[in-house]
LOFIMAR-547194 format. One record per residue (C-alpha): x negated, y negated, z; residue in one letter. Coordinates in nm, 4 decimals, always signed. Each point is the difference from the previous one (the first is absolute). Layout:
BEGIN
east->X north->Y up->Z rest->A
...
This chain:
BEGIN
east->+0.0000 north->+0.0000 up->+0.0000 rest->X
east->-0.1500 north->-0.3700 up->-0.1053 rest->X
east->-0.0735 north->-0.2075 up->+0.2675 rest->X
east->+0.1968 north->-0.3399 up->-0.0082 rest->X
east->-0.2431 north->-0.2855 up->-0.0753 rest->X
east->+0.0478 north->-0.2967 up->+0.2208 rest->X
east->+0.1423 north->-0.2873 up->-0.1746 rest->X
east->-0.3248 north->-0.2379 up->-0.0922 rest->X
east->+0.2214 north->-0.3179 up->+0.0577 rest->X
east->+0.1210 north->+0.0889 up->+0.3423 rest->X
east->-0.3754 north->+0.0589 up->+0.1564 rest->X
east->-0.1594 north->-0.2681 up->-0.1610 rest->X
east->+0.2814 north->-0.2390 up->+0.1574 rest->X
east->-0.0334 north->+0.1766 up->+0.3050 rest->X
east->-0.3959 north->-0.0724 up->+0.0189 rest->X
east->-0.0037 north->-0.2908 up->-0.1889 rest->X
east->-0.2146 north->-0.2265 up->+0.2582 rest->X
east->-0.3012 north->+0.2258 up->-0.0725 rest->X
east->-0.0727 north->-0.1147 up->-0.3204 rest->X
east->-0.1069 north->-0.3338 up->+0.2029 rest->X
east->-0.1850 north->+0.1815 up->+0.2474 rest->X
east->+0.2176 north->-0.0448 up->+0.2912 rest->X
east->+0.0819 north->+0.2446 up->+0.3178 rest->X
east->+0.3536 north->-0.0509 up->+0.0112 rest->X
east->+0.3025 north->-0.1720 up->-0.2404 rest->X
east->-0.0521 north->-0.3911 up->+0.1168 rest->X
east->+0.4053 north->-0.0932 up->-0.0458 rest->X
east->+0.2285 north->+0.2485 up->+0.0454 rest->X
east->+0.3365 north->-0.0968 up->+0.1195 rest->X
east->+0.0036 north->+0.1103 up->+0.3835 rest->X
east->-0.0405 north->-0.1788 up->+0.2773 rest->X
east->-0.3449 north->+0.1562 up->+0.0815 rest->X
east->-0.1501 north->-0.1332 up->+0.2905 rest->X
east->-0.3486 north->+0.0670 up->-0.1732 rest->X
east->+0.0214 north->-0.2890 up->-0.2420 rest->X
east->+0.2073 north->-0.2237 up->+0.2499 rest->X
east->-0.1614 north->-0.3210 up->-0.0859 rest->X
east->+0.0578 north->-0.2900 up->+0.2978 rest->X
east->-0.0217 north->-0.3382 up->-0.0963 rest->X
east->+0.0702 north->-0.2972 up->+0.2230 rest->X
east->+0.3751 north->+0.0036 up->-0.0618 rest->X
east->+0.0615 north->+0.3818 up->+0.0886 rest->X
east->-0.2496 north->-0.0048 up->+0.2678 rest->X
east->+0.2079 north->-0.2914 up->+0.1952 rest->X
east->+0.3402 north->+0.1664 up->-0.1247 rest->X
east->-0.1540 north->+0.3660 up->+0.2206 rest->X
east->-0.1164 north->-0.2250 up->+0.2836 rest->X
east->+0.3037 north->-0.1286 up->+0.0776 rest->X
east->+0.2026 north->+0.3150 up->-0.0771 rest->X
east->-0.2029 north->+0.1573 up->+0.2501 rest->X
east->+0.0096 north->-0.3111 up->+0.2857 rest->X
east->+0.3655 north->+0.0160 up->-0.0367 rest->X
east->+0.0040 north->+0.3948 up->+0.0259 rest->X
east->-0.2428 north->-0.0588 up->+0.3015 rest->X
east->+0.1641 north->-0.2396 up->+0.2010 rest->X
east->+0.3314 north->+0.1987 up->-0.0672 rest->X
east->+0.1766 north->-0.2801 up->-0.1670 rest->X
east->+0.2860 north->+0.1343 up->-0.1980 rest->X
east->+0.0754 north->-0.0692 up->-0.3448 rest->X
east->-0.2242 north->-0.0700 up->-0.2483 rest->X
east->+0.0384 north->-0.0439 up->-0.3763 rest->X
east->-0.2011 north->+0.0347 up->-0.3356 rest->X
east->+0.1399 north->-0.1424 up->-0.3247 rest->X
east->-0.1756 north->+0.1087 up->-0.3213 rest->X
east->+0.0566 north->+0.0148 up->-0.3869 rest->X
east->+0.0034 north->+0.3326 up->-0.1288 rest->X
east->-0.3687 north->+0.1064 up->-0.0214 rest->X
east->-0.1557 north->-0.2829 up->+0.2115 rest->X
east->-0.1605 north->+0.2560 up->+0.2707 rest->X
east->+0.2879 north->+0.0586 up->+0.2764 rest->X
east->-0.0717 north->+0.3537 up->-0.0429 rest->X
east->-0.3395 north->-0.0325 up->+0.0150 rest->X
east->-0.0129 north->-0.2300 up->+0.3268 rest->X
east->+0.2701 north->+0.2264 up->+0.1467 rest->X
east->-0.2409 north->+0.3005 up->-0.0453 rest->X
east->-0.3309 north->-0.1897 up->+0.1528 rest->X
east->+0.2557 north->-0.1138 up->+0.3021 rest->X
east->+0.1033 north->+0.3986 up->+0.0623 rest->X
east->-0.3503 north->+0.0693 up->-0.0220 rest->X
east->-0.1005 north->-0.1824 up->+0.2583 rest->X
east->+0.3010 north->+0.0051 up->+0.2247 rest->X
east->-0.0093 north->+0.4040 up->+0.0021 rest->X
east->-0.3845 north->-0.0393 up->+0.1343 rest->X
east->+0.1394 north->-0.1249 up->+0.3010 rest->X
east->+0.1413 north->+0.3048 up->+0.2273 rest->X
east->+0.2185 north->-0.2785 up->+0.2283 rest->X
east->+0.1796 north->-0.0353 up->-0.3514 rest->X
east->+0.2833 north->+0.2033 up->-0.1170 rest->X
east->+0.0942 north->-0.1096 up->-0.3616 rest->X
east->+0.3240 north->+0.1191 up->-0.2104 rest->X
east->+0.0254 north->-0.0810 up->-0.3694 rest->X
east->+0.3105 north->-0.0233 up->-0.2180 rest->X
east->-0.0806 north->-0.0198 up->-0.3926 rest->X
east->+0.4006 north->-0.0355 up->-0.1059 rest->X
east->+0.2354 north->-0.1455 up->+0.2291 rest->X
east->+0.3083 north->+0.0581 up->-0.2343 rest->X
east->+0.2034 north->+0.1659 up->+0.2547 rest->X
east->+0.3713 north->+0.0255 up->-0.0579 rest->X
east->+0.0856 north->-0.1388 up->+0.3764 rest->X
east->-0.0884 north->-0.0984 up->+0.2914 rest->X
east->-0.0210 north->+0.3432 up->+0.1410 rest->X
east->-0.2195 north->+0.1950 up->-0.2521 rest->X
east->-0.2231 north->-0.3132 up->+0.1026 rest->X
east->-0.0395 north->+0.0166 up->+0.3221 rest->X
east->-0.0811 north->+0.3782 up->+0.0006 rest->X
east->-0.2752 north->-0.0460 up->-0.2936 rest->X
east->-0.1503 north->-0.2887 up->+0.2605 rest->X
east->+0.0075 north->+0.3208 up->+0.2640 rest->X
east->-0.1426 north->+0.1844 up->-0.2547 rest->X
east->-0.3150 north->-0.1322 up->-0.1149 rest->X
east->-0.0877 north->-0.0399 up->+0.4009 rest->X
east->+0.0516 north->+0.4251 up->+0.0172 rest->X
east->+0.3476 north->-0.0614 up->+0.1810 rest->X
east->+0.2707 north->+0.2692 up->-0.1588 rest->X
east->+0.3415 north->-0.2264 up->+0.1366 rest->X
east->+0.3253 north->+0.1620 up->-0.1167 rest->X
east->+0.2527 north->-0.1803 up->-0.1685 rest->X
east->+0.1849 north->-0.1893 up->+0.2485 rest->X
east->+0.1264 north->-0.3447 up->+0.0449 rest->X
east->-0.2224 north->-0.3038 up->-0.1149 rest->X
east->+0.0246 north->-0.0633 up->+0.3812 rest->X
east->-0.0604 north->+0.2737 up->+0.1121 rest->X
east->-0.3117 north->-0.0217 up->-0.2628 rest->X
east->-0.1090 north->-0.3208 up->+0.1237 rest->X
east->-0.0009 north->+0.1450 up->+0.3581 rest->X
east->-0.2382 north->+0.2649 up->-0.0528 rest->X
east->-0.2330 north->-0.1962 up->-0.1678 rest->X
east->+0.0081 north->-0.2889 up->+0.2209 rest->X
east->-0.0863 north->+0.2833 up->+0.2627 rest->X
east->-0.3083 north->+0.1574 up->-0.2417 rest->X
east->-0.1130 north->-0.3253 up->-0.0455 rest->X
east->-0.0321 north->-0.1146 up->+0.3955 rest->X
east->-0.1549 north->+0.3317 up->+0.1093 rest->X
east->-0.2702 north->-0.0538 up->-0.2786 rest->X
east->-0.0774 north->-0.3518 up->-0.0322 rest->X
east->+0.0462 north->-0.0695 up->+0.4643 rest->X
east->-0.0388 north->+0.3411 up->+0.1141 rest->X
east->-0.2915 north->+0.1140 up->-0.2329 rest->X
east->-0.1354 north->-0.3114 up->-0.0534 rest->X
east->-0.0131 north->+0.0266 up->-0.4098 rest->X
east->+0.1380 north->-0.2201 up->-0.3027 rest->X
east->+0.2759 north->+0.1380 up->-0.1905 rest->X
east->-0.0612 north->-0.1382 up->-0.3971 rest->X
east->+0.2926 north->+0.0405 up->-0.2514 rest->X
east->-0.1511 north->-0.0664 up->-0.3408 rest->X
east->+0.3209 north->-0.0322 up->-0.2952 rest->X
east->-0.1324 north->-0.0649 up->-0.3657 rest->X
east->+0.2482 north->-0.0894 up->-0.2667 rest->X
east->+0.1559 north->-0.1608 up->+0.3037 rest->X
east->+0.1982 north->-0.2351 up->-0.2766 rest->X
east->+0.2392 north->+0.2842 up->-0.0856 rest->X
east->+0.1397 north->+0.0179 up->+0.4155 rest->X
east->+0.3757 north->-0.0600 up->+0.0634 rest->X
east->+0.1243 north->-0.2758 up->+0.1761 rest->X
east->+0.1272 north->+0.2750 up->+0.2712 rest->X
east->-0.3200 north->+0.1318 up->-0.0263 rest->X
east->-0.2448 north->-0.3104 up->+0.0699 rest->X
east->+0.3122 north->-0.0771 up->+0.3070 rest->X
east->-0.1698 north->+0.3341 up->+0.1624 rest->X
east->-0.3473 north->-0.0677 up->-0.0340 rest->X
east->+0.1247 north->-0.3536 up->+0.1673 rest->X
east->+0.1651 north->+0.1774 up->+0.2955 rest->X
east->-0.3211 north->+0.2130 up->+0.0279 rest->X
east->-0.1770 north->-0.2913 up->+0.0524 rest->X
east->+0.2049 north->-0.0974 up->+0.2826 rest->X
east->-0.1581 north->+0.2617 up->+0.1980 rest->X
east->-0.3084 north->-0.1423 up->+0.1630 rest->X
east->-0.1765 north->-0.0659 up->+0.3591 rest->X
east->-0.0627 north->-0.3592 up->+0.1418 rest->X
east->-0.3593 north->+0.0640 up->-0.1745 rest->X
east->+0.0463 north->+0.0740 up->-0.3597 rest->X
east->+0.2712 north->+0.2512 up->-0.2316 rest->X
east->+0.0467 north->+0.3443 up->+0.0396 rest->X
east->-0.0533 north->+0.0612 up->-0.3603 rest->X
east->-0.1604 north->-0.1688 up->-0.2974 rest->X
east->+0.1407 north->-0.0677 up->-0.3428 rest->X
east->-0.1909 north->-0.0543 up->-0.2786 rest->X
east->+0.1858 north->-0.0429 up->-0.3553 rest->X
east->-0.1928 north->+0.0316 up->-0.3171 rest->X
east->+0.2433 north->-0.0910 up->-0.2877 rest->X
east->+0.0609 north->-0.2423 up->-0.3287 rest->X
east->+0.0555 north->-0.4236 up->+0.0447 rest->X
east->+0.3891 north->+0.1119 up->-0.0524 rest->X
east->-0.0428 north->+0.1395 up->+0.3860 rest->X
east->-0.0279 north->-0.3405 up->+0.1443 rest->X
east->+0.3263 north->-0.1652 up->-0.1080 rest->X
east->+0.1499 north->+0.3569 up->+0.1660 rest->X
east->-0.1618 north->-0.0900 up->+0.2829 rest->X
east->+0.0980 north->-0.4156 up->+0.0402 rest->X
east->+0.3253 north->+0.0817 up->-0.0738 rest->X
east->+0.0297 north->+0.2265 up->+0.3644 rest->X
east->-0.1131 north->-0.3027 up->+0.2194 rest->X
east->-0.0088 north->+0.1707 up->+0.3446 rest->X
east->-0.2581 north->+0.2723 up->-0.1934 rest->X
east->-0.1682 north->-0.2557 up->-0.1943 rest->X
east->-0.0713 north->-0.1870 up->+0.3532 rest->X
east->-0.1710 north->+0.3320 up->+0.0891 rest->X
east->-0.2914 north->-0.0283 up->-0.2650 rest->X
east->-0.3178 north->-0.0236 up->+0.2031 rest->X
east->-0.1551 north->-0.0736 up->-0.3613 rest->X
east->+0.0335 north->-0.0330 up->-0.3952 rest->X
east->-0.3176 north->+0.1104 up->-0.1637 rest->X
east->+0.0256 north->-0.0695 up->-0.3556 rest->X
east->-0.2288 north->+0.1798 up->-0.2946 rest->X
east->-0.1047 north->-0.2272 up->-0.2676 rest->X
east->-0.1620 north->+0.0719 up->-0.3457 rest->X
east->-0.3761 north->+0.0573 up->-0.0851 rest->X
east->-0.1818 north->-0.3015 up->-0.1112 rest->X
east->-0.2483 north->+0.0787 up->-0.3028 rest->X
east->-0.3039 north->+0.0027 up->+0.2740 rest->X
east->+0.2255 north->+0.2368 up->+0.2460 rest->X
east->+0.0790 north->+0.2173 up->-0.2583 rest->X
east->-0.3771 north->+0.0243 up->-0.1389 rest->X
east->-0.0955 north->+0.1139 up->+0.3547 rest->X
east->+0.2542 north->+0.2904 up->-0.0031 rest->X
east->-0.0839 north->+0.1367 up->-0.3498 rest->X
east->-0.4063 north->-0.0693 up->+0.0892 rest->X
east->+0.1042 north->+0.2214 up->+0.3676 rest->X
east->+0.1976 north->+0.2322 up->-0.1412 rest->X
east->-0.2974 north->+0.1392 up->-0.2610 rest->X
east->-0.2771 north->-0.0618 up->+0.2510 rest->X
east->+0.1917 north->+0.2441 up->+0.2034 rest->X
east->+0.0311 north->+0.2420 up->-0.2476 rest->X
east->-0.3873 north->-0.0006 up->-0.0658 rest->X
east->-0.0586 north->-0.2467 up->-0.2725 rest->X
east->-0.3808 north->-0.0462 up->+0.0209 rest->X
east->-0.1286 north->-0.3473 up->+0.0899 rest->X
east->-0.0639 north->-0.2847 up->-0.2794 rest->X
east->+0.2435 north->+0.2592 up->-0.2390 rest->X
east->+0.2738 north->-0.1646 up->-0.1965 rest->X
east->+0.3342 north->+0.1842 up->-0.1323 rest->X
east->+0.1812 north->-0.2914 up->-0.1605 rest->X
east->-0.1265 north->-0.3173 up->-0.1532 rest->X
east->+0.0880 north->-0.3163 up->+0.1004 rest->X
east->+0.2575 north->-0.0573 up->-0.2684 rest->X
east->+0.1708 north->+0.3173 up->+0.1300 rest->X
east->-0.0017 north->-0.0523 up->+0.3687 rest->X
east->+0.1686 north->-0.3511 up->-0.0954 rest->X
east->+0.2281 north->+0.1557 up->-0.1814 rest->X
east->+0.0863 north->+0.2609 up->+0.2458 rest->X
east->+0.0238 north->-0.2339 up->+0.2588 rest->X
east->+0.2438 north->-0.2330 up->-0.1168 rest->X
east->+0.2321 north->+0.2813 up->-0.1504 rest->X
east->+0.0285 north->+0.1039 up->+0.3177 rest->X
east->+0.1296 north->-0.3022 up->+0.1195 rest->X
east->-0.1176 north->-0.0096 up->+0.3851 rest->X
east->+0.1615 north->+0.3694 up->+0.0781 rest->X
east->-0.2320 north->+0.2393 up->+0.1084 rest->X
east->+0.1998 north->+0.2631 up->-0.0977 rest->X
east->-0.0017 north->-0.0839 up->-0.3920 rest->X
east->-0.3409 north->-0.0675 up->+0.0439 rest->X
east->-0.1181 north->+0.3499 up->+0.0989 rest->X
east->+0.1963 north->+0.1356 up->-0.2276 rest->X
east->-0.0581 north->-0.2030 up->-0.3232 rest->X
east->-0.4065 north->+0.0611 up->+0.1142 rest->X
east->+0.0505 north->+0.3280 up->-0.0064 rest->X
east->+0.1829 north->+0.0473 up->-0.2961 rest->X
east->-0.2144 north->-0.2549 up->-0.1579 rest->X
east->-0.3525 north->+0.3238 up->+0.1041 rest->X
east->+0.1676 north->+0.2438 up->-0.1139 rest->X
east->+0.0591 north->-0.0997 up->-0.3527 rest->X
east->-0.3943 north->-0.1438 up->+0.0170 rest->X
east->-0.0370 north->+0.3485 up->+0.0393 rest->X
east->+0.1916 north->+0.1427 up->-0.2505 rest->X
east->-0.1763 north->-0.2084 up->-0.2311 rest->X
east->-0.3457 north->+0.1087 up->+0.1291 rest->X
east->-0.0869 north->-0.3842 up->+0.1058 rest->X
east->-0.1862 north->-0.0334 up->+0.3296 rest->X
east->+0.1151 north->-0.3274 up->+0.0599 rest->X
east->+0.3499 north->-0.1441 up->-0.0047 rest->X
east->+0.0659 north->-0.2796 up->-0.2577 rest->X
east->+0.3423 north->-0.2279 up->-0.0930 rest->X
east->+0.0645 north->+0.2906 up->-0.2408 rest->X
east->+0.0417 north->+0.2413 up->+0.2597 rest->X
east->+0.1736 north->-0.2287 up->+0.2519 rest->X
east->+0.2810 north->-0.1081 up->-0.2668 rest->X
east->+0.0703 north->+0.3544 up->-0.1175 rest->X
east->+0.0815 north->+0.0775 up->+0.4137 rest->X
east->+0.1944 north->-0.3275 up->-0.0367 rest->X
east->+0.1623 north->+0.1340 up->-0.2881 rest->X
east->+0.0933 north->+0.3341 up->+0.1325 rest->X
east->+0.1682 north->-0.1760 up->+0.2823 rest->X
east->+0.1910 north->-0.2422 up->-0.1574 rest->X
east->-0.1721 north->-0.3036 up->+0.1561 rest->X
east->-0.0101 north->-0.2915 up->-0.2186 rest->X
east->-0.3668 north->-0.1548 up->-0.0919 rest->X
east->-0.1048 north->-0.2445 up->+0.2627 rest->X
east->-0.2487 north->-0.3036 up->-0.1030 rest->X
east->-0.3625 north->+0.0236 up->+0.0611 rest->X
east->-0.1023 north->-0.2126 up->+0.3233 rest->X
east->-0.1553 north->-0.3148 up->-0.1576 rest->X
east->+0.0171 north->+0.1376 up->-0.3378 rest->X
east->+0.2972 north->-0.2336 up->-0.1181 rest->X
east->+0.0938 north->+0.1971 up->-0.2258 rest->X
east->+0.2558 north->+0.3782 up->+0.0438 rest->X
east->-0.1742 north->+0.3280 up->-0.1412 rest->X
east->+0.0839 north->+0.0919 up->-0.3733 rest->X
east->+0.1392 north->+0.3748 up->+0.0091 rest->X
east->-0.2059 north->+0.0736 up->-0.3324 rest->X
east->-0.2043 north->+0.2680 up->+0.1632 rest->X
east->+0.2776 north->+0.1959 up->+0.1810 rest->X
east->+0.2297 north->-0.0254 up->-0.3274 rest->X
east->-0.3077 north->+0.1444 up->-0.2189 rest->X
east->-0.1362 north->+0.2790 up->+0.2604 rest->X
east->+0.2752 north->+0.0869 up->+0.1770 rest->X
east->-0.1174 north->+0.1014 up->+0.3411 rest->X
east->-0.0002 north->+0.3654 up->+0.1926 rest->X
east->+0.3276 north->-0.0366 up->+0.1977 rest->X
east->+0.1824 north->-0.0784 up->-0.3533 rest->X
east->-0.1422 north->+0.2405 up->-0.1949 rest->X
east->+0.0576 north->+0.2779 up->+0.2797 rest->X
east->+0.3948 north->-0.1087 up->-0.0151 rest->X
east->+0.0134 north->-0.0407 up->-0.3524 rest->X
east->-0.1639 north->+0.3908 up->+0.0079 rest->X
east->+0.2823 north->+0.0627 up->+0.2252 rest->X
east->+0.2772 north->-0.1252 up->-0.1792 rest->X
């Protein structure tokens, strides 16, 4: 029986960051604390998630664009807060619960607590009663972390406020820490006695050009690029930064689609070319140059169409 041949296309995009020489793929899309890259803006947005965490404030909330680095920050955060033994941290990724009751037990949940379904009360009550014996009686911090926190109910974010209400003359019982899109804050205004709960409103802006050279220049140091070695000219890393636009997620991902077709066309460096065929393949429209004046022509990707629309048009 004929052995199956692995498919040629599949390992070379699977190993694709060898051709440059490097140890490991430089931009794929997890939040891998490995290529975590803290500039001034996400170091003070961690310092004072942890302060308010530490001095067991309550509530605290992180607005972000899609792809701006919540997850990312949220990930560094966890890492350090589950370091600390004195810390007991529960994490829910989707908070689209039907009611207030499926809530309240996925809260129990991610803390280990198995509560039957019983009265949102009755709910309340028991954790109000988890939470005192472990944050007074044990002496440790209770951290809820909720990402996509901009798709909770009203009825929902009403419970988180009444589990706020549980607290000693010192500090809260419990802390709250929402991750979610800007369209979480008007959610939030618009419940005044929560919104007077909000210890703090961290905010993630986009890169500027020099912030988002550091990442791309961190991320492939990390992933062994040798010293004083270049993978994309300067035309290209202009390009690539300003189609991404300031979000770090576009940016890993345009750089890395941007390497692999340098690959597939046996170039050791990146150049415009490659850069608007990734732009291309994505559908993002061609930015202007950064003190060029003028917007690239789309001769070259028109005349040799690149590797990620030749591998469709195979497809097709």
């Amino acid at each position: 029986m004929p052995l199956k041949r692995k498919n040629p296309a599949a390992t070379f995009m699977k190993h694709y960051h060898q051709f440059f020489g490097l140890e490991r793929d430089p931009f794929l899309d997890t939040a891998d604390p490995f290529f975590y890259c803290e500039l001034g803006a996400l170091r003070r947005a961690r310092e004072r998630l942890f302060e308010s965490v530490d001095a067991s404030r309550g509530l605290t909330i992180v607005l972000g664009e899609p792809g701006t680095g919540k997850t990312s920050l949220c990930s560094a955060l966890e890492g350090e807060l589950l370091q600390d033994d004195a810390t007991l941290l529960g994490k829910i990724l989707d908070p689209t619960f039907t009611g207030e009751v499926e809530f309240l037990i996925a809260i129990g949940r991610v803390f280990g607590l198995a509560l039957p379904p019983r009265s949102p009360a009755a709910l309340k009550n028991a954790l109000k009663n988890f939470f005192f014996e472990t944050a007074v009686l044990e002496q440790r911090k209770l951290v809820l972390i909720i990402d996509e926190a901009q798709t909770l109910s009203d009825e929902n974010l009403e419970a988180l406020r009444l589990l706020l209400n549980y607290h000693v003359p010192q500090r809260k019982l419990l802390n709250i820490l929402l991750f979610g899109q800007p369209e979480l804050e008007p959610k939030i205004l618009a419940l005044g006695n929560l919104s007077d709960r909000v210890d703090g409103w961290i905010r993630l802006d986009s890169l500027d050009v020099s912030m988002a050279g550091a990442i791309l220049d961190y991320r492939l140091a990390r992933a062994g690029l040798s010293n004083g070695q270049l993978l994309f000219t300067s035309d290209a890393r202009s390009m690539l930064i300003a189609a991404a636009s300031g979000i770090p997620r576009r940016l890993t991902m345009l750089a890395h689609l941007a390497l692999v077709e340098a690959a597939e066309r046996g170039s050791s460096i990146v150049n415009e070319d490659h850069v608007r065929a990734a732009m291309t393949a994505r559908g993002i429209s061609l930015p202007k140059i950064a003190n060029s004046g003028h917007t690239p022509s789309p001769r070259s990707t028109a005349s040799h169409p690149g590797f990620f629309a030749r591998f469709f048009a195979r497809r097709s």
